[in-house]
C-alpha positions, 0 to 999 in steps of 0.5 A: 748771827747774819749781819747785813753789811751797809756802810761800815755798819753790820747790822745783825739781821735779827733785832730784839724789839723792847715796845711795850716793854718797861719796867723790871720785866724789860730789863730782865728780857734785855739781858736774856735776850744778850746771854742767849745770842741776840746782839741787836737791841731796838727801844725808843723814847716814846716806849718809855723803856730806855732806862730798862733797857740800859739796865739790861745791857748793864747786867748782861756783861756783853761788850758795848762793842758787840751790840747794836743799839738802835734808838729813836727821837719822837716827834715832839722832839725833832727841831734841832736843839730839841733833837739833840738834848733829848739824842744826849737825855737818850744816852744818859738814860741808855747808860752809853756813850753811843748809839749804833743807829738813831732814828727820827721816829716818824715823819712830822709836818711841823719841822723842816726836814733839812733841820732834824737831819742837820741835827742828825749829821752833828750827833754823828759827827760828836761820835754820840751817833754811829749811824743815823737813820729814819722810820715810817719814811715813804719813798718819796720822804726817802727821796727828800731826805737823800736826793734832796737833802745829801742825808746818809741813811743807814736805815727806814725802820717800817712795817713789814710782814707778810701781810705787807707788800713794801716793794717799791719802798725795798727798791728805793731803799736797795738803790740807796744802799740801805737796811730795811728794818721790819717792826711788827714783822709777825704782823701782830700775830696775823701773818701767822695764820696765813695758809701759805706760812702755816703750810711752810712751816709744817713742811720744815717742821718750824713754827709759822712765827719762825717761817715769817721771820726767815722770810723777812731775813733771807731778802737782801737788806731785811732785818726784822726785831720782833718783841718777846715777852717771855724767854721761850718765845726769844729763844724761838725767834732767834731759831732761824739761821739753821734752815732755809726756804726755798724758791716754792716757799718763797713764792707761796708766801709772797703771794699772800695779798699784801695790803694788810697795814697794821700801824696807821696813826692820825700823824702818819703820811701818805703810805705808798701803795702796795 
């Protein structure tokens, strides 16, 4: 597996995404997803799975060491005392005493900045949070939090696929040393049938999921954490560190028209342009 190297975290370049997955059937997923090769887990509060998730890391008897774990507080949850009893309710729930990244899952208008990441900051220091981090966060929120505010970020979990140009929030967070982590990196299916994948991947003989996937990886400080619903299709996810694409490749698909927003919620703010 490619780690990504950032600030004394190596973060494995390909994640299993657990959103809408709950009950036995997230469990049952997690602990396949660990006994086939995957060493980055990603839930959140608001997916309502983290006690399944748990249970999965549980079963799979894969050291709490080798896996990064990635969670994230929501909105409702980001004033400071808040932010922390639902950080340590997540680590109870998780069944560890740590989580390797942990993220304010959305921007809020409602609460200062400055105060969810001062919370933030003491997580870490407790040593309950590794690294901590943001989601959704524009490069302007990007520039509040680190230039502003001193926040030491690992990571800017956003939508990214290749129907998604995000290159000026890519430079913002290169110029800060940080991982950009692409949800929804299949851009729900969509990207898949772009004329530019599917061409690829019948020239390397791959699917188009798997050509999108090694698209995101292959840039420097992309990892990406689709969801699978079944076995075969994290199995064929995870089938991507064995071929490359090469520069024609590259530039057909980065070519494909990049503003193609999938997830835009009344509460998000203002996007950068493509």
């Amino acid at each position: 597996m490619t780690t990504i190297d950032r600030k004394g975290a190596k973060v494995p370049a390909l994640g299993f995404g657990t959103w809408r997955l709950t009950g036995d059937p997230c469990t049952r997923m997690v602990t396949a997803a660990l006994d086939m090769g995957y060493r980055h887990i990603d839930t959140a509060q608001a997916y309502e799975n983290e006690v399944e998730v748990g249970a999965g890391l549980a079963a799979s008897g894969v050291p709490r060491e080798d896996i990064f774990l990635t969670t994230k507080v929501w909105m409702s949850n980001l004033a400071h005392d808040r932010l922390v009893r639902s950080a340590e309710q997540s680590l109870r729930d998780l069944k560890t005493d740590y989580v390797d990244l942990l993220l304010l899952h959305w921007p809020s208008d409602d609460v200062p900045m400055a105060e969810s990441l001062e919370a933030l900051r003491q997580l870490r220091e407790r040593g309950l949070v590794r690294h901590i981090g943001v989601s959704n966060y524009t490069v302007a929120l990007l520039g509040e939090a680190t230039d502003t505010h001193g926040a030491d970020l690992l990571c800017n979990q956003v939508e990214y696929h290749p129907l998604l140009s995000q290159r000026p929030l890519l430079a913002a967070m290169r110029a800060r040393d940080m991982v950009l982590t692409a949800y929804s990196p299949l851009g729900r299916g969509q990207a898949l049938r772009a004329e530019a994948i599917r061409e690829t991947a019948e020239k390397h003989g791959r699917t188009p999921a798997q050509v999108a996937l090694r698209w995101l990886i292959e840039q420097d400080g992309v990892a990406a954490i689709p969801k699978a619903g079944s076995e075969s299709h994290a199995r064929a996810n995870l089938a991507v560190f064995d071929f490359a694409l090469d520069d024609a490749d590259r530039a057909a698909i980065g070519a494909i028209n990049g503003d193609n927003r999938l997830i835009d919620p009344s509460w998000s703010p203002a996007w950068d342009a493509a």
